[in-house]
C-alpha positions in Angstrom: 0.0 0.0 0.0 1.5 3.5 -0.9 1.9 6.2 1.5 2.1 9.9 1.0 3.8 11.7 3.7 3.6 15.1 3.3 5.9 17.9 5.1 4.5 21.2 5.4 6.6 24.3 5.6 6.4 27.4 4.9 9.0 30.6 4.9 7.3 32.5 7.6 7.2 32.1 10.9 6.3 34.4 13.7 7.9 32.9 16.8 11.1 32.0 15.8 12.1 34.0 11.9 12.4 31.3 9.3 12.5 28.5 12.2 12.4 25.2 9.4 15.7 26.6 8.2 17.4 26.9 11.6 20.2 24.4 12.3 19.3 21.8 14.5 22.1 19.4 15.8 23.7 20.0 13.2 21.3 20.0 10.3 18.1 22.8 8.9 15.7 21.5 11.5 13.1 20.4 8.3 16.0 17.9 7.2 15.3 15.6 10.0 11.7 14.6 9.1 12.5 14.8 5.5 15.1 11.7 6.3 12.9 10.2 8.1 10.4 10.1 6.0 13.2 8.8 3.5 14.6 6.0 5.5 11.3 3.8 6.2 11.1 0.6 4.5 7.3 0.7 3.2 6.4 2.5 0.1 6.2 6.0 1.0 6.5 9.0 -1.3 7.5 12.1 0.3 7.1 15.3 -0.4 7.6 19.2 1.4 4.9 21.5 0.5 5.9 24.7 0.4 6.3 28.3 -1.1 9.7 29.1 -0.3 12.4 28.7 -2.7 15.1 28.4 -0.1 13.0 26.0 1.6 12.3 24.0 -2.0 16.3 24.0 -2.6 16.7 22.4 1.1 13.9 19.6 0.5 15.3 18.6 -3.1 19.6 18.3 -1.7 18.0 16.5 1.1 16.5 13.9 -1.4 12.4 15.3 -1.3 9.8 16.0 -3.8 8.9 19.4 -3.4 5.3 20.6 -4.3 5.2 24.5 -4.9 2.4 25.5 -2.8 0.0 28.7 -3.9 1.0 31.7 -1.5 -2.2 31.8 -0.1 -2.1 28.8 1.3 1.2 30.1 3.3 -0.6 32.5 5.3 -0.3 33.0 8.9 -3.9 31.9 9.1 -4.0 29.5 6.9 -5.2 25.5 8.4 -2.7 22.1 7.3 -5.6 20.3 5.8 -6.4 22.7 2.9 -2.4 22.5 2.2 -2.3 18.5 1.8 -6.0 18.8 0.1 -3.5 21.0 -2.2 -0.9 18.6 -2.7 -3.1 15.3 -2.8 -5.1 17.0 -5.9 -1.3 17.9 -7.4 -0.1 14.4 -7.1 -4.0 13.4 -8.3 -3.2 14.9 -11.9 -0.1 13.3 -12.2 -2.4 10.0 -11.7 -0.6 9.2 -8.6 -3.4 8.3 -5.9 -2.5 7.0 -2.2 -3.6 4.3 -0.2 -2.9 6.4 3.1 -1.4 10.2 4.0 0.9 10.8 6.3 0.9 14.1 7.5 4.9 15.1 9.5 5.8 17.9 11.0 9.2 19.7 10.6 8.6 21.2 14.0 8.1 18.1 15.7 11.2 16.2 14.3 12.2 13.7 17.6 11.2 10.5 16.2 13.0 7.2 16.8 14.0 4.6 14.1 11.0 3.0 12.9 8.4 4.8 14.1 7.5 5.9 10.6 7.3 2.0 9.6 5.7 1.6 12.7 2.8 4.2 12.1 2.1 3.0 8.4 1.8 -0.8 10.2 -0.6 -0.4 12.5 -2.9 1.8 10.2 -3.1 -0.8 7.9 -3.0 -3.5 10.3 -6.0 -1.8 12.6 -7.7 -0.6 9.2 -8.7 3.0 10.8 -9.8 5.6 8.8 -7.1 8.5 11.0 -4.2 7.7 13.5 -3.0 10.3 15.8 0.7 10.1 17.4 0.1 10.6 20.9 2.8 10.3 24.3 1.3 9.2 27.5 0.1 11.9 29.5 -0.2 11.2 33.3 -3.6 12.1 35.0 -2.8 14.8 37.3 -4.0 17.5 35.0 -5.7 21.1 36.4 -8.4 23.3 34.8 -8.3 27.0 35.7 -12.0 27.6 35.5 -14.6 24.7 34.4 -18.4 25.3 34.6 -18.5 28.4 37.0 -16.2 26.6 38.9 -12.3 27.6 40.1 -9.5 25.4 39.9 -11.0 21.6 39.4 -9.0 18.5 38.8 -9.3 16.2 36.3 -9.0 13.2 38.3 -10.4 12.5 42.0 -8.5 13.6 44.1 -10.1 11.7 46.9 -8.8 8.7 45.1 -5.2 9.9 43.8 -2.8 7.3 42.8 0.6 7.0 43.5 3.0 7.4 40.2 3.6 3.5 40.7 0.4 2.5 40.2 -0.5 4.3 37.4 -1.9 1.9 35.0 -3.3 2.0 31.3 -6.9 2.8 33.0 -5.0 6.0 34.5 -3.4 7.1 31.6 -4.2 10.0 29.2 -2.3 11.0 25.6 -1.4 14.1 24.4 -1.2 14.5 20.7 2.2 15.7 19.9 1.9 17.0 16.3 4.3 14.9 14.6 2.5 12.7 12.5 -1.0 11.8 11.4 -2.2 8.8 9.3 -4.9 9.3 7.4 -7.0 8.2 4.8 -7.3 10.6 1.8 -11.6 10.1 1.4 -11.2 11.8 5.4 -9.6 15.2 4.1 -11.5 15.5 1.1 -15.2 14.9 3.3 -14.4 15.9 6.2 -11.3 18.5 5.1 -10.1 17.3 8.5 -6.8 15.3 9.1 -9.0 13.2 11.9 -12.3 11.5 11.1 -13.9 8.0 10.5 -12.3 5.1 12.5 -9.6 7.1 15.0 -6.6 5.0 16.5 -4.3 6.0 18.5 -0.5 5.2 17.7 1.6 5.5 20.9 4.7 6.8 20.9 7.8 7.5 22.9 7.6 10.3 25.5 10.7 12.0 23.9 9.3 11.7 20.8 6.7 14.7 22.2 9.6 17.6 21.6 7.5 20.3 19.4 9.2 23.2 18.7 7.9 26.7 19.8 10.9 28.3 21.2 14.6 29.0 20.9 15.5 26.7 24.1 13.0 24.1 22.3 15.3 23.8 19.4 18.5 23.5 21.6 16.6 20.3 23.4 15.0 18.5 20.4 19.4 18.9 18.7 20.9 17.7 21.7 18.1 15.1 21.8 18.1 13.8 18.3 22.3 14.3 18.7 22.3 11.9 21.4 20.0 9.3 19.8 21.6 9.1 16.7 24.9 8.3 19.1 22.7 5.7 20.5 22.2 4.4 17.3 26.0 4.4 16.6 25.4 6.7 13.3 27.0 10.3 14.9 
């Protein structure tokens, strides 16, 4: 079954000025997921959306397709999904249609070997229509305000459990951004990257790094620095 991952990026970028480009252990930060993408074993076709030249001159040395991307789909405002509606109806012409979409992103790049493979497995193992990388989240969450009420807990705290005994019945996921699997019929109907059958696919707690800051950047390099040591390829 074919796969089209699909790496958004764009030249702006309010937070941190032209943050895909920004070296990260060692690399421009949208490198990583483009490699990634690159090394996984199934049949994936990748490609970086984009509107950026110097961003389109990156992707192609680091071995992507690169779809150009209208400029007003690169606006500060504008959602993901009408961007890989965009490409899938690119790739559509060119009579290339695919099985699943795998939607990375550059600003979440922590992702261990085979967690790409991994994520195109079980969506075709479970059969769901959308997958969402989540990390466990532990319980022991707060709201500030919740129906005309102050600070309430999301968990009784008559009944709190130590760390230890946390079990799967405890846990909750946060979705960290990374990736998404999805099926293509779920953007075009829904123009949503979730919809129809949702699974959850787990993934490492470091794997949860999303950049949004300068000190976020210096932990996801040292992070993906030190795994790649682990891995014996530094």
């Amino acid at each position: 079954m074919s796969t089209l991952a699909v790496i958004p990026v764009r030249g702006g970028s309010k937070g941190i000025p032209r943050k895909n480009l920004r070296e990260v252990g060692g690399k421009p930060l949208l490198v990583w997921t483009i490699e990634q993408a690159l090394a996984a074993t199934r049949d994936v076709r990748t490609v970086v959306s984009t509107e950026d030249a110097e961003i389109a001159d990156v992707a192609r040395t680091a071995g992507a397709e690169v779809i150009d991307r209208p400029v007003e789909l690169a606006q500060d405002t504008t959602a993901t999904e009408p961007v890989i509606l965009h490409a899938l109806d690119v790739l559509a012409a060119r009579d290339y249609t695919p099985e699943h979409v795998m939607l990375l992103q550059a600003t979440s790049p922590v992702r261990r070997p085979g967690t790409i493979d991994r994520a195109i497995a079980q969506a075709e193992d479970t059969g769901v229509d959308s997958l969402i990388g989540v990390v466990p989240q532990t319980p022991f969450l707060w709201w500030t305000a919740r129906d005309g009420h102050g600070p309430t807990a999301d968990y009784d705290v008559d009944r709190r459990p130590r760390r230890q005994e946390l079990t799967a019945d405890h846990m909750r996921y946060r979705e960290t951004g990374s990736l998404y699997v999805t099926r293509p019929w779920v953007y075009y109907e829904r123009n949503n990257r979730i919809g129809g059958t949702v699974g959850l696919f787990i993934m490492d707690e470091v794997e949860g790094i999303d950049i949004d800051s300068p000190l976020d950047l210096e932990l996801a390099g040292k992070t993906l620095i030190q795994m790649r040591q682990q891995e014996g390829l530094a």
